[in-house]
C-alpha positions in Angstrom: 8.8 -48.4 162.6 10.7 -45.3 161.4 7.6 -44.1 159.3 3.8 -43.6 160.3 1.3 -42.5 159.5 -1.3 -40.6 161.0 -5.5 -40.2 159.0 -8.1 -38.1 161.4 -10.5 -35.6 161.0 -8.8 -34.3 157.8 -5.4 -34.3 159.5 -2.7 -36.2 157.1 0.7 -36.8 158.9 3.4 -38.7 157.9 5.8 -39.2 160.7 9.6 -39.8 159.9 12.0 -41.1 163.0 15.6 -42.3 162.6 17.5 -42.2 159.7 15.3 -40.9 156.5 17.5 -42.4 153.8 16.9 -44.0 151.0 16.2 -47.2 152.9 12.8 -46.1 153.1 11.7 -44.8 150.5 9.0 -47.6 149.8 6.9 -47.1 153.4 7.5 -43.2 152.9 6.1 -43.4 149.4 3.6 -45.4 150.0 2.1 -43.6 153.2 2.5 -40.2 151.7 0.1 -41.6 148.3 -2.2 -43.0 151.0 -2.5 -39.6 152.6 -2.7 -37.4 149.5 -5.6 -39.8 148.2 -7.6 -38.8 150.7 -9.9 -35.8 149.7 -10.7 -34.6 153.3 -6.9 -33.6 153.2 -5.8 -29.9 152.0 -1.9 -30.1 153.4 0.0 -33.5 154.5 2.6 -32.3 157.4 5.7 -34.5 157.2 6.4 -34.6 161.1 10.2 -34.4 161.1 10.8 -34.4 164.7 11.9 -38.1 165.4 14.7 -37.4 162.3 18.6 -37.7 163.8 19.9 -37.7 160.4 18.7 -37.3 156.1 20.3 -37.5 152.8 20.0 -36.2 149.5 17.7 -38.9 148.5 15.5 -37.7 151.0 15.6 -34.8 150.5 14.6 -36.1 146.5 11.7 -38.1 147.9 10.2 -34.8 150.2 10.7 -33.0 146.7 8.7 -35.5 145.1 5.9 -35.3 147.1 5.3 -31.2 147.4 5.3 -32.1 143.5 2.5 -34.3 143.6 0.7 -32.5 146.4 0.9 -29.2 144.5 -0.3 -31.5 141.3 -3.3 -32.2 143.9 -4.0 -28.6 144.9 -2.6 -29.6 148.2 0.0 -28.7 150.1 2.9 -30.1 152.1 4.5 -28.7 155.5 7.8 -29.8 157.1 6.8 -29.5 161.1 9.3 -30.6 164.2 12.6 -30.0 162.3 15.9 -29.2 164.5 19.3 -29.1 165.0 21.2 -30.7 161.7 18.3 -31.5 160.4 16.9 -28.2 160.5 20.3 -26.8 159.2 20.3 -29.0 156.4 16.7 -27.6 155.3 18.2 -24.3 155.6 21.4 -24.9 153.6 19.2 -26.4 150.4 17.0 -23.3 150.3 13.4 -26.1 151.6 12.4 -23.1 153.9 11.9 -21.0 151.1 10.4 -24.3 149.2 8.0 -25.5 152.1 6.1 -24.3 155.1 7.7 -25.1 158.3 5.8 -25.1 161.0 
C-alpha cells in the first residue's frame, strides 16, 4: 500500500512509499483529512522516507495540505526525505515552506 497512516497518542503520520504521483492522490487525501480531524493532533508528519520518486502534483497535494493544516492551527512536517527526493524539496524552496525533520 504506498500510503499509511499512522493515529497514537496524538502522533498523526501519513507515510508515503513508492511513487507519490498523482495516482494517489485519493488515499493521500483521504488519510491526511482523517489525521487533521483529529483534535489530539497539533502537527501531521508526512513520513517521506519510503518515496523513490514525486511530481509536481505532489508536490500540489503536500501544498494543499500545510494549507489546510495551517487553516487548522496545525502544522505539517516533511520527515525521512533523501537523495532526489530531498533535492527536489530543496530546488522548489519546501525547506523554507515546511519543517523537515
Amino acid at each position: 500500500m504506498p500510503v499509511t497512516l499512522n493515529l497514537q497518542s496524538g502522533n498523526c503520520t501519513v507515510a508515503i512509499s513508492g511513487k507519490f504521483t498523482f495516482d494517489i492522490h485519493r488515499q493521500f487525501r483521504e488519510y491526511s483529512e482523517q489525521a487533521l480531524d483529529q483534535p489530539d493532533c497539533k502537527h501531521l508528519d508526512m513520513d517521506l522516507s519510503g518515496v523513490e520518486y514525486l511530481d509536481s502534483s505532489a508536490l500540489g497535494m503536500l501544498l494543499l495540505v500545510r494549507d489546510k493544516a495551517t487553516a487548522l492551527g496545525k502544522k505539517v512536517r516533511l520527515k525521512g526525505a533523501t537523495g532526489t527526493t530531498l533535492q527536489i524539496l530543496q530546488t522548489v524552496k519546501f525547506t523554507e515552506m515546511f519543517e523537515l525533520a
